[in-house]
C-alpha positions as CSV (number, residue, x, y, z in Angstrom):
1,X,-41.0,56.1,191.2
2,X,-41.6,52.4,192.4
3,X,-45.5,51.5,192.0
4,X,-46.3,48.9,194.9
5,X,-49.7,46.8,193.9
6,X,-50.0,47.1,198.2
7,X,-50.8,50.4,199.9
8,X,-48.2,51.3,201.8
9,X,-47.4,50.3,205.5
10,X,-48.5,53.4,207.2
11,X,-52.1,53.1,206.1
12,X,-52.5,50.0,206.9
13,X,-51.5,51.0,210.9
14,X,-53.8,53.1,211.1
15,X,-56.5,51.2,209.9
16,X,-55.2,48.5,212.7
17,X,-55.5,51.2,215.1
18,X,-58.7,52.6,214.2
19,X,-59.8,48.9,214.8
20,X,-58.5,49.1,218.1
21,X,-60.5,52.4,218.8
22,X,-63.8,50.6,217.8
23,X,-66.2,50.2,221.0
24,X,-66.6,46.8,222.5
25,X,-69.4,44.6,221.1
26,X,-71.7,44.8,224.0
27,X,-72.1,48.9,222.6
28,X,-72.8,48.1,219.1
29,X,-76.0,47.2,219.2
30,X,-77.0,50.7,220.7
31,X,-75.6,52.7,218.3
32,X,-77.3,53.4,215.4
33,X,-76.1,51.6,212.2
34,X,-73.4,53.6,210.1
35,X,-74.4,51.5,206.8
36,X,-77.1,53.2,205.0
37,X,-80.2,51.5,203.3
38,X,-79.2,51.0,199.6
39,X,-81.6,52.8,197.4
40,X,-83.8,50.7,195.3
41,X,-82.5,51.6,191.5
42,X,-85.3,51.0,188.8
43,X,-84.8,47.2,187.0
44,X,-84.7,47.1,183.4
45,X,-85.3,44.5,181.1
46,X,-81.9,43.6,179.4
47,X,-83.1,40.3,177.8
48,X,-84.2,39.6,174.9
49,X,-87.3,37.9,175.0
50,X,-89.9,38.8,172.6
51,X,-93.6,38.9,173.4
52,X,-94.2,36.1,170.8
53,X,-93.0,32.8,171.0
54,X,-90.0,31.9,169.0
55,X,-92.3,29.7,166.4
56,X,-93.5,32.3,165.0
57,X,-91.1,34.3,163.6
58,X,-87.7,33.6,161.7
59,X,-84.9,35.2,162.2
60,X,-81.8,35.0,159.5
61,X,-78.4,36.4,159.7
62,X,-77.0,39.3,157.0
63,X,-74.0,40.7,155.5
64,X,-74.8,44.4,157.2
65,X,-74.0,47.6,155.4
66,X,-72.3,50.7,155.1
67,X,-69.2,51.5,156.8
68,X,-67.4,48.9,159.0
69,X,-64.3,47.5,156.9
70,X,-63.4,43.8,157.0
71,X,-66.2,43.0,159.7
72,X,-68.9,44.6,157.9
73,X,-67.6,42.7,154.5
74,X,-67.0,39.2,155.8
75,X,-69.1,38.7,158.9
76,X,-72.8,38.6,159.0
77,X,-74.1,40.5,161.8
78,X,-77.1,42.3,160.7
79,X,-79.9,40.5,161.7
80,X,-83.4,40.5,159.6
81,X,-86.8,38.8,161.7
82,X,-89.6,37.9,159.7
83,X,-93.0,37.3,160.5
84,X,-96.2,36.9,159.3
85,X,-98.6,39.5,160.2
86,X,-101.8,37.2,160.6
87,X,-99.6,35.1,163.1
88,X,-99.2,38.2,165.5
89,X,-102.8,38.2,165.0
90,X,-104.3,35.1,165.7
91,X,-101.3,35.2,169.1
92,X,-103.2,38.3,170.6
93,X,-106.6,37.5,169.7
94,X,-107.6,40.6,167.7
95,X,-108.4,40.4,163.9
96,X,-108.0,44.4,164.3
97,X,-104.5,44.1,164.5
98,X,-103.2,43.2,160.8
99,X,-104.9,46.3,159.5
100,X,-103.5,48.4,162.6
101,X,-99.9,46.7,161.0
102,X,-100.6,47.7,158.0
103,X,-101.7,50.8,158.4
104,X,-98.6,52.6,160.9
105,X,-96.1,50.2,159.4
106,X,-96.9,49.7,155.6
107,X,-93.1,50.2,154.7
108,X,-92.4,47.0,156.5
109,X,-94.7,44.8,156.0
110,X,-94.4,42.9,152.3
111,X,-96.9,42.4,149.7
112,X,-97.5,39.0,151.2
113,X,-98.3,40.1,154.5
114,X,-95.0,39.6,156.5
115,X,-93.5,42.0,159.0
116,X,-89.7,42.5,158.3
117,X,-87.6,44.3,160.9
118,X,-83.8,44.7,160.1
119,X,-81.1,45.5,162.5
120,X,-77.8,46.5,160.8
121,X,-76.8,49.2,163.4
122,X,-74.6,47.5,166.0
123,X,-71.4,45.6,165.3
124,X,-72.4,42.4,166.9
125,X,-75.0,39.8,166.1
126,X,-76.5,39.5,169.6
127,X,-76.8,43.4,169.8
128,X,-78.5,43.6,166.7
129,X,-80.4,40.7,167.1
130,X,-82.0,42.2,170.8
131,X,-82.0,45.5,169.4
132,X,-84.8,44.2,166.9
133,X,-86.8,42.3,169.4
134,X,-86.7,44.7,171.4
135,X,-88.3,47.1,168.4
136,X,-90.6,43.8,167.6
137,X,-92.0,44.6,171.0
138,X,-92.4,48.2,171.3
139,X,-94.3,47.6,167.8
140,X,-96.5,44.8,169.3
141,X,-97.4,46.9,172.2
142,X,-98.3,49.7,170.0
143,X,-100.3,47.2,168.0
144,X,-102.9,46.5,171.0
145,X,-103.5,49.9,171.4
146,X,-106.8,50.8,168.5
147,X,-107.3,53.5,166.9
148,X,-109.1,56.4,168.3
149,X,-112.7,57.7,166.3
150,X,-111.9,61.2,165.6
151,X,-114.3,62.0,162.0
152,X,-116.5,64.6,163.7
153,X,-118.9,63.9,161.3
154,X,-119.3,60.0,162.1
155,X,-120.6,60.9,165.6
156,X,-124.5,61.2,166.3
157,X,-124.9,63.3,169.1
158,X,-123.4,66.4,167.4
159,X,-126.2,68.8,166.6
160,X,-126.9,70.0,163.1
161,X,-126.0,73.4,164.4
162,X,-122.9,72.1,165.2
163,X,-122.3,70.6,161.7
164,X,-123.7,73.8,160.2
165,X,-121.1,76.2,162.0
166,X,-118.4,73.4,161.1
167,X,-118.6,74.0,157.0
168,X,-119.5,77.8,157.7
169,X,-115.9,77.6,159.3
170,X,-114.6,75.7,156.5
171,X,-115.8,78.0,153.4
172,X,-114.2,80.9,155.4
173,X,-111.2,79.0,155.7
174,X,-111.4,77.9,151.9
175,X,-112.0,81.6,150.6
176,X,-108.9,82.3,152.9
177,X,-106.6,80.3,151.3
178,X,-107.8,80.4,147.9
179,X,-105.9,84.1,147.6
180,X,-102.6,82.3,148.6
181,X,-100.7,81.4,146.0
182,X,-97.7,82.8,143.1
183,X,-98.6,86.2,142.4
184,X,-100.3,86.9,138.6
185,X,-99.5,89.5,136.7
186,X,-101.9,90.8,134.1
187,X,-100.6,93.2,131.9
């Protein structure tokens, strides 16, 4: 079969004559519009820019990882950011926040206080290296949020009723459980 990059001849008459079919232009502006509004489709943020500036925080290129063959061997696309945890700090004004780091993210952040965030999990350098900006962000934002109070026993308007029935609860639940367990056999 002979493949033509053109459509073929007969569809383009009749695209002439449905051309010719068209109402004058004096009609057109009567008749309702036959293009339809096009829906608004939700943005999304495909850049990379982090929520702290770029002098804050180093970022260094890395041999990445598991499998991958000769690109994972001799090109260095994992990407590892560093940055100090009292910077991110002092950037959003809260002291609150390097002990909120700590705390949710110990197993990032070094004995000497930086945050390290690795990305080893696409095959280029820019997709690894927005991939853990974009994670640096998403852990900034969950930064701002503090901590909720939720030790029942640090709050003063509950009643000492209240804290009564509250370890009356918790012996029953301790004599409960204490008869869990293996099984003894005393013969």
């Amino acid at each position: 079969m002979f493949y033509s990059p053109h459509p073929p001849l007969h569809t383009i008459r009749q695209a002439l004559n449905h051309v010719r079919t068209l109402p004058s232009p004096s009609i057109l502006p009567s008749l309702p519009s036959p293009i339809l509004p096009i829906p608004q489709i939700a943005s999304f943020s495909t850049s990379s820019s982090p929520p702290l500036p770029p002098s804050l925080y180093k970022i260094s290129y890395v041999r990445s990882s598991g499998p991958g063959g000769q690109n994972a061997n001799k090109v260095s696309t994992g990407v590892q950011l560093r940055v100090p945890v009292e910077d991110v700090a002092m950037h959003l004004n809260d002291k609150d926040v390097v002990r909120r780091v700590k705390e949710r993210y110990k197993s990032l952040v070094s004995p000497s206080g930086i945050l390290i965030l690795k990305g080893t999990v696409h095959r280029t350098q820019s997709s690894n290296k927005s991939d853990v900006l974009n994670r640096l962000k998403s852990l900034i934002d969950d930064v701002k949020v503090p901590d909720k109070e939720r030790d029942m026993r640090d709050i003063e308007f509950v009643s000492d009723r209240g804290k009564k029935v509250r370890r009356e609860e918790k012996g029953r639940r301790k004599k409960k459980k204490s008869n869990r367990g293996a099984v003894k056999n005393y013969d």
